[in-house]
N, C-alpha and C positions, 0 to 999 in steps of 0.2 A: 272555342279555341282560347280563348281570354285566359280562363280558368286553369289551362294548363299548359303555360307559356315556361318553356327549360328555364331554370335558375340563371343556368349561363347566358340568357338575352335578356334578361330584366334590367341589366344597364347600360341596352341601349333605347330604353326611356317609351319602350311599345304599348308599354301597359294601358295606358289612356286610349290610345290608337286603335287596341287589339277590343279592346272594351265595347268600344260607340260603335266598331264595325260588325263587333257579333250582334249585338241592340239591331241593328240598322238594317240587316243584309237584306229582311224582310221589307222591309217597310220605307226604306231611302238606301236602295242599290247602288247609288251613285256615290252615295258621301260614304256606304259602306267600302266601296271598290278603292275609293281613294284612301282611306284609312288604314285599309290591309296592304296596299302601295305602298304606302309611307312607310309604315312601318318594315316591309321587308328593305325597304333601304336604309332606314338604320340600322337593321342588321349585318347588310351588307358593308355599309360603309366602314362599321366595327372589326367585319372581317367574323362577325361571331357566329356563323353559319358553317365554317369550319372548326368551330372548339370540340364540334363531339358530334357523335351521331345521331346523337337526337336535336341536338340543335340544327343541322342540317335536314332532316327528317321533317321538323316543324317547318320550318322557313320553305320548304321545299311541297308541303302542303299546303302554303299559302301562297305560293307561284301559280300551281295547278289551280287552286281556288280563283285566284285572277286571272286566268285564263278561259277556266268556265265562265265566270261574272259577264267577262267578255263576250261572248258564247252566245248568253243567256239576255244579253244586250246588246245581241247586232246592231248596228243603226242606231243606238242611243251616244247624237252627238257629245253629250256630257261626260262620257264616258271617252268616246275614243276622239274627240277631237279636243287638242289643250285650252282655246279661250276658252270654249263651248265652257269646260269641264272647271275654269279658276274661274268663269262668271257664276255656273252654279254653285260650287262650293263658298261660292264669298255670301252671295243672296245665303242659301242658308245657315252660317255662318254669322249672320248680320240679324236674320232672323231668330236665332236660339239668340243670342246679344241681347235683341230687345224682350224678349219674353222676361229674361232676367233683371230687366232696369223696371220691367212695371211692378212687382213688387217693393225696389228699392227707392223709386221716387212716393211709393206709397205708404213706404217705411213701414212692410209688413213682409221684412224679409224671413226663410226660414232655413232650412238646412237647405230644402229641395231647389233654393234660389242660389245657394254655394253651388251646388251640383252642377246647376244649368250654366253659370259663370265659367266652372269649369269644364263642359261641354263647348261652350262657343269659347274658348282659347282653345281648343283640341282644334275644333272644326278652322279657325282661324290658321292655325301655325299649318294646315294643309296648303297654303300659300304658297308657304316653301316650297313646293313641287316644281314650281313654275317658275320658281327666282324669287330674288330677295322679293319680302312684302312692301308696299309702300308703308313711310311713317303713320297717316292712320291705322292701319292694321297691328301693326308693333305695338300702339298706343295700346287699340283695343286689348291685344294680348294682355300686355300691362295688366291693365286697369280690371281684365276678367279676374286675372290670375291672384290680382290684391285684392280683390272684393272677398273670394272665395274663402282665401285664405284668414281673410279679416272675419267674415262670418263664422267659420270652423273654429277660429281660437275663440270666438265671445262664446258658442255653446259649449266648447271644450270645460271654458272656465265658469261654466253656470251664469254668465251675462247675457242681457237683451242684446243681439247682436244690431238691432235696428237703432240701440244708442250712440252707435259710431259710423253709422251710416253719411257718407260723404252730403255735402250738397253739391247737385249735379251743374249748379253754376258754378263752380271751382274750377279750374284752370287745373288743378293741378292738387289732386283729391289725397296724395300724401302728406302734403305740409299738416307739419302739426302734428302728425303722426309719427307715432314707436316705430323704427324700422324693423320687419318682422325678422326672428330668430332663424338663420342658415342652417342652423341647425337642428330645427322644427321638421320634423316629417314631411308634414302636410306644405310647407315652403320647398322642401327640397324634392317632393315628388310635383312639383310644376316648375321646377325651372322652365325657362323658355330652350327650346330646341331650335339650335343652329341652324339657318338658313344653309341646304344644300342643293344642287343644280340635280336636274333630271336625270334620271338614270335609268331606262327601260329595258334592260337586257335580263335576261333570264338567271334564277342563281344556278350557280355551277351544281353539277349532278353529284 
C-alpha cells in the first residue's frame, strides 16, 4: 500500500508511516497495526479522506486492514490494550534508536544507519497516539531526525558523513553546527508530526 498512496494524502505526512507498516505487517504486527492507525488519523484529521474517491477508497482499506490486524490478533494485549500497546511501541522504538547509535559511536556510520535513525523517529512519534510524548522522547525524535538528515547531506555531497559525527557526551549535538536548510527535501520530509489525541472511530463510509 506504501507504493500507491493517492497524491491527495501525501500531505498528510503517511508516507514514513505507510512505509514501516507494509515492511512490518509480517514480521512486527504490532508496530505494523500502530503505523497504519496513525496514519489513517492523519488523514482523518486532514479531512483528506473525503478529497476524492480514491482517497476515501485507500483510507477505507486501511480501516478494514485494522480491523483484520485486530482479528488476526485477538488477545494480543499490544494491540488492543493502550499501555500494553505505548510500552511496546516505545521498547521497540528505543531498540531501532540503539541499533543506530552503535554505528555512530563507532563512527562507522552509512546510509543504512540514516535509514535506521529515520525508522526510530517514525516508531518514536507513534507516541502520539497515546498523548503528548514525554521530553525524552521529543529529544530522541530530534536527535534521530538530525542525525539522518546530517548523514544524507554528507553522502549527497560526496562527504565521510562519519566527519561530522556528534560526540555522544554533548549535551546538545547541534551547537556548532549549520542549521539544516527547510528547504532541503530530506529536512522537510521529517519534520516532526504534531502530537494528536486518540481517535478510534471508524472512517466515514
Amino acid at each position: 500500500m506504501a507504493s500507491n498512496i493517492p497524491a491527495k494524502l501525501k500531505s498528510a505526512g503517511i508516507t514514513p508511516f505507510m512505509v514501516r507498516a507494509t515492511q512490518l505487517e509480517t514480521i512486527k504486527p504490532v508496530i505494523s497495526y500502530w503505523c497504519y492507525y496513525w496514519a489513517v488519523q492523519q488523514i482523518l484529521k486532514k479531512q483528506l479522506h473525503s478529497a476524492d474517491g480514491e482517497c476515501l477508497e485507500f483510507t477505507t482499506t486501511i480501516m478494514d486492514k485494522l480491523e483484520q490486524m485486530k482479528t488476526d490478533q485477538a488477545g494480543n494485549d499490544a494491540i488492543l490494550n493502550d499501555v500494553t500497546g505505548q510500552a511496546y511501541v516505545e521498547q521497540f522504538a528505543q531498540e531501532t534508536f540503539e541499533r543506530a547509535l552503535r554505528p555512530l559511536k563507532a563512527n562507522r556510520v552509512t546510509q543504512q544507519t540514516a535509514t535506521t535513525f529515520e525508522a526510530s523517529a517514525t516508531f518514536f512519534q507513534l507516541v502520539n497516539i497515546w498523548g503528548q510524548p514525554e521530553p525524552e522522547v521529543v529529544e530522541k525524535i530530534r536527535y534521530a531526525k538530525w542525525n539522518a538528515a546530517r548523514i544524507l547531506r554528507a553522502l549527497r555531497d560526496g562527504k565521510d558523513p562519519n566527519e561530522s559525527n556528534p560526540k555522544l557526551d554533548e549535551p546538545n549535538p547541534e551547537e556548532g553546527v549549520s542549521p539544516l536548510d527547510p528547504n532541503d527535501p530530506e529536512v522537510q520530509l521529517m519534520n516532526p508530526t504534531q502530537p494528536q489525541p486518540a481517535n478510534r472511530g471508524r472512517c466515514p463510509r
